[in-house]
N, C-alpha and C positions, 0 to 999 in steps of 0.2 A: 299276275293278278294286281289289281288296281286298288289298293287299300281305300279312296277316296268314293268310291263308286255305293252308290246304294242296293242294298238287298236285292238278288233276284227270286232267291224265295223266302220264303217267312212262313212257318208256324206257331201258331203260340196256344197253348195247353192243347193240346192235340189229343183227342182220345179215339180209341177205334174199341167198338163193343161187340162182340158175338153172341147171339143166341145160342144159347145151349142148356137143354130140357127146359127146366120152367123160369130159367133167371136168366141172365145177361153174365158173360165173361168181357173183365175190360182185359185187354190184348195190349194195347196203349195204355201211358196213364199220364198227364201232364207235360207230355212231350214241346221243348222249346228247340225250333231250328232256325239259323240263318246262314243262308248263302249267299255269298259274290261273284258277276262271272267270273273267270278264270278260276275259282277257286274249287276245291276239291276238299267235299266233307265225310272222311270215314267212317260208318255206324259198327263198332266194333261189340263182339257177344255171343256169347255160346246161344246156340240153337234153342231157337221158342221164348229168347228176348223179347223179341217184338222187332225187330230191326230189318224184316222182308214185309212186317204188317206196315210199319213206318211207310215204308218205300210206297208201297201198294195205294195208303189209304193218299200221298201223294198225287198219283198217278188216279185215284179216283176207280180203281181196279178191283175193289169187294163188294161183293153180291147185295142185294138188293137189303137184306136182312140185317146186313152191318149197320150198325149207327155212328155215324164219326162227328167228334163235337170240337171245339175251340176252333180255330181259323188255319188257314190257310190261302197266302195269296202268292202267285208264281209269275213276276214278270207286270207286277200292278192289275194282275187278277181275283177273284173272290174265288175261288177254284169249287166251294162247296156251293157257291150259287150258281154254276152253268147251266144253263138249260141243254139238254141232249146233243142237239147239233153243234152248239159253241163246244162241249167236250169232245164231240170227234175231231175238232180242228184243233182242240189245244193239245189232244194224244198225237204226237209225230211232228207236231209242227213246234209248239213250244218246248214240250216236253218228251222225250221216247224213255224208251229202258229197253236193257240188254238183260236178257233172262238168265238164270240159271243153266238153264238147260233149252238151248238152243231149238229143240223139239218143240217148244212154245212159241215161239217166233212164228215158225213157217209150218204153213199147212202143206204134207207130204206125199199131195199129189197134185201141186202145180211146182211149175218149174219156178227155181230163185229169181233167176231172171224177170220173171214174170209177175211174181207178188213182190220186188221193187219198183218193177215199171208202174204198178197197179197204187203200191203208195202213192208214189208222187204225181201222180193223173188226181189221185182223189184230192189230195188237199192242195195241188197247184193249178188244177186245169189245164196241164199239158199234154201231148201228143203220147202215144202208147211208143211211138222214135223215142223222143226225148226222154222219158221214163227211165227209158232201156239205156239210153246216153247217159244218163246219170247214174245207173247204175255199176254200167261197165266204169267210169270215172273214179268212184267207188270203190269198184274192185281192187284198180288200180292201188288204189290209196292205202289199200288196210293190206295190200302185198300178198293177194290171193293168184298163182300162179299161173301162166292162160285161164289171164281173165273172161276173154271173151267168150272160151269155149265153157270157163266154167258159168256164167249164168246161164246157161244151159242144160246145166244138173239139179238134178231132182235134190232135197235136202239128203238121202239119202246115200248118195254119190259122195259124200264128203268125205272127208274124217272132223274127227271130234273137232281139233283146231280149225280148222275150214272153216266148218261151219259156224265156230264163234266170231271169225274174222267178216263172214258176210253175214251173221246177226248186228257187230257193229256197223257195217254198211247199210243196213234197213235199218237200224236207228239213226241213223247222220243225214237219212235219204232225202227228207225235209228240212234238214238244216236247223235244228233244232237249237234251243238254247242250255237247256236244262237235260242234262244227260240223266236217267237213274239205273245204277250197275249194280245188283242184285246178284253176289257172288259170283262173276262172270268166272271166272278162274280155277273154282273148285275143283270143276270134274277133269282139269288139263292137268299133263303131266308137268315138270319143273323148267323144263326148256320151253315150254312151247308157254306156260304162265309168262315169265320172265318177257316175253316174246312179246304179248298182248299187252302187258301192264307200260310197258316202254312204249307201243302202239297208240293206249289210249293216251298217255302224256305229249307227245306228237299233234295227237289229233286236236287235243283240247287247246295248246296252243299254238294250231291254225284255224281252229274256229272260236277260240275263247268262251267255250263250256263252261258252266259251271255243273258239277258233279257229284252227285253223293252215291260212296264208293260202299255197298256192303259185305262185311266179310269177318269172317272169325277168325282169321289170322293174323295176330298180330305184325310180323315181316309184310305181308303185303302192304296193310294201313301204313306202314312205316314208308313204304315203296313211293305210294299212289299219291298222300293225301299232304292239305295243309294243316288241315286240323282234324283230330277224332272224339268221336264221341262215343262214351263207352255203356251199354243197355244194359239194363238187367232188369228181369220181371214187371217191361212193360215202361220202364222211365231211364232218361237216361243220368246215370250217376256219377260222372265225369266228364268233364267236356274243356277243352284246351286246342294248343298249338302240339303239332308232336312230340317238338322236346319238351313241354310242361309236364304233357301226359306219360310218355315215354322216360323221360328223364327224374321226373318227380313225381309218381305217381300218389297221389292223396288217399285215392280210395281202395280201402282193402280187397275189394274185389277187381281190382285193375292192375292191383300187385298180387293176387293172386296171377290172374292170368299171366303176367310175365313172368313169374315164379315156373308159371308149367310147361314154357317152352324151351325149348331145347335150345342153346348156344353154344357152336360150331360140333365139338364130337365128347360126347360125355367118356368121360373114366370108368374105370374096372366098377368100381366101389361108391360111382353115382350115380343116381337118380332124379328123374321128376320128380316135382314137388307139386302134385293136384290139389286141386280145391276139396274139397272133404262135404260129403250129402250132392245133394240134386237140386237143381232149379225149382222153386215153388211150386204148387199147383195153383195155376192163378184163377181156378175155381174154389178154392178155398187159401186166398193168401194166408200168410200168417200174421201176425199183428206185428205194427210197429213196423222197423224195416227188413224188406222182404230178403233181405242177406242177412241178417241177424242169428239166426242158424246156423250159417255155414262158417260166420265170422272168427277170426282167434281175438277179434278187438271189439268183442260184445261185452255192453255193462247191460244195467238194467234198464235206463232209457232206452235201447234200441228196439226194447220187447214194448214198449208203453207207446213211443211214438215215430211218428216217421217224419226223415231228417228233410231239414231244406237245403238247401241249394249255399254254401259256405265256400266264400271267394278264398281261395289261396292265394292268387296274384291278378295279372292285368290277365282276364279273356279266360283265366283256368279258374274252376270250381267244382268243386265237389258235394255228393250227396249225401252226407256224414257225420254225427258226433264227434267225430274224432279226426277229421279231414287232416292229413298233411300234417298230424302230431299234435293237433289242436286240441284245448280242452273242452270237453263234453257239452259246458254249461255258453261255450261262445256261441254270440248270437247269429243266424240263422237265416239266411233269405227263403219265403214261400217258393 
């Protein structure tokens, strides 16, 4: 990664809003991103963060009813101003993503082979040959096993691993700049993660990606990323270089989560140490900030108001009263 090089993406206050019954659920809430290419940015966070909404309202991928507000530009784009057509050429061509669940990717009665030839005809105007040329190239690359005979397989012909290996192939198929990787790894077993995650580090730096890697695992973000950013209830509340975050974690909920995972093989007479209650309902947050409940480092400020943004060092801050031992009353970035 090129430390010199300007942003390929930028959000700034970033909201994504849901209808539901008679009011509006914000899902986002002030969300600030920047990426570089070659770089790799981790959205770390237990489930119903916001952190696949993040991805999403990127990728311009929520239903018509979403309202998403603050900016977003990808590559020197307005990405929330495209008109229709300009968004099907920046889906694949600037930007792809690798799904969760690879069943999203591909429709499961044309052949693989055939819905990457079919990408790259749409947004390059190439030959239904060449398609397929690039495809099998492809294959090759992410180390899918007779290649040739597998773009031939229906997505169902796979196994699990396969098929995520030629999801990243129909995401690269246009040569994209901005990768978004949506828990690619979850649903793989330990060998075959390990496998992928080394895959996409490879890939990124032969085509100098820049990427933001989703995932509630802490070891993966550690694995994948240069920097992470860590979610909760819709903002994110840490945000650093790995070792910042990993090594000096600020915010009470970021050292919770490292508290809850396992390192190497526990003892007779130890235990995880979990985080205590549930994720907000972020149809009725609570006041103030929305980990203030679950906190062991809650005063009465945390119930009255919600925290800004409080530098700990160069590129690392946190969303805190108390960031990184600080006293309550230090002052605050919005």
């Amino acid at each position: 990664m090129n430390s010199t090089l300007p942003p390929i993406v930028e959000a700034k206050d970033l909201t994504v809003d849901f209808a539901a019954g008679r009011g509006m659920i914000r899902a986002v809430c002030g969300v600030d991103l920047s990426l570089k290419p070659g770089e790799t940015l981790a959205l770390l966070g237990e489930s119903g963060s916001g952190k696949s909404v993040t991805l999403r309202a990127l990728m311009r991928l929520h239903p018509k009813s979403a309202k998403i507000g603050g900016g977003i530009r990808v590559d020197g784009e307005d990405v929330l101003a495209l008109s229709p057509s300009a968004l099907r050429a920046y889906r694949g061509k600037t930007v792809s993503m690798i799904f969760q669940d690879p069943g999203l990717a591909f429709d499961p009665v044309y052949r693989i082979g055939d819905q990457i030839a079919e990408t790259v005809m749409r947004h390059e105007g190439v030959s239904r040959a060449e398609g397929r040329r690039r495809g099998l190239e492809l294959f090759e690359r992410v180390r899918i096993p007779s290649p040739e005979r597998r773009l031939d397989n229906f997505p169902h012909e796979m196994s699990g691993g396969m098929r995520q290996r030629a999801m990243i192939a129909l995401a690269l198929a246009c040569r994209p700049k901005v990768l978004l990787a949506d828990e690619p790894t979850t649903a793989l077993d330990a060998t075959v993660q390990i496998q992928v995650l080394l895959l996409l580090r490879e890939l990124q730096r032969e085509f100098g990606l820049a990427i933001v890697f989703v995932t509630h695992d802490i070891g993966v973000a550690v694995e994948i990323a240069d920097r992470i950013a860590v979610m909760y209830a819709g903002r994110i509340v840490e945000g650093g270089s790995v070792r910042d975050v990993i090594g000096n974690p600020a915010h009470p909920y970021t050292r919770g989560l490292l508290a809850s995972r396992a390192h190497g093989t526990l003892g007779k007479d130890e235990r995880l140490k979990a985080i205590p209650g549930s994720p907000p309902d972020l149809a009725a947050p609570p006041p103030g900030c929305a980990f203030g409940p679950r906190c062991e480092s809650f005063i009465d400020r945390c119930a009255a108001d919600i925290p800004g943004n409080l530098v700990i060092g160069e590129g690392h801050a946190a969303r805190c009263f108390r960031a990184g031992g600080a006293n309550e009353m230090a002052p605050q970035l919005s």
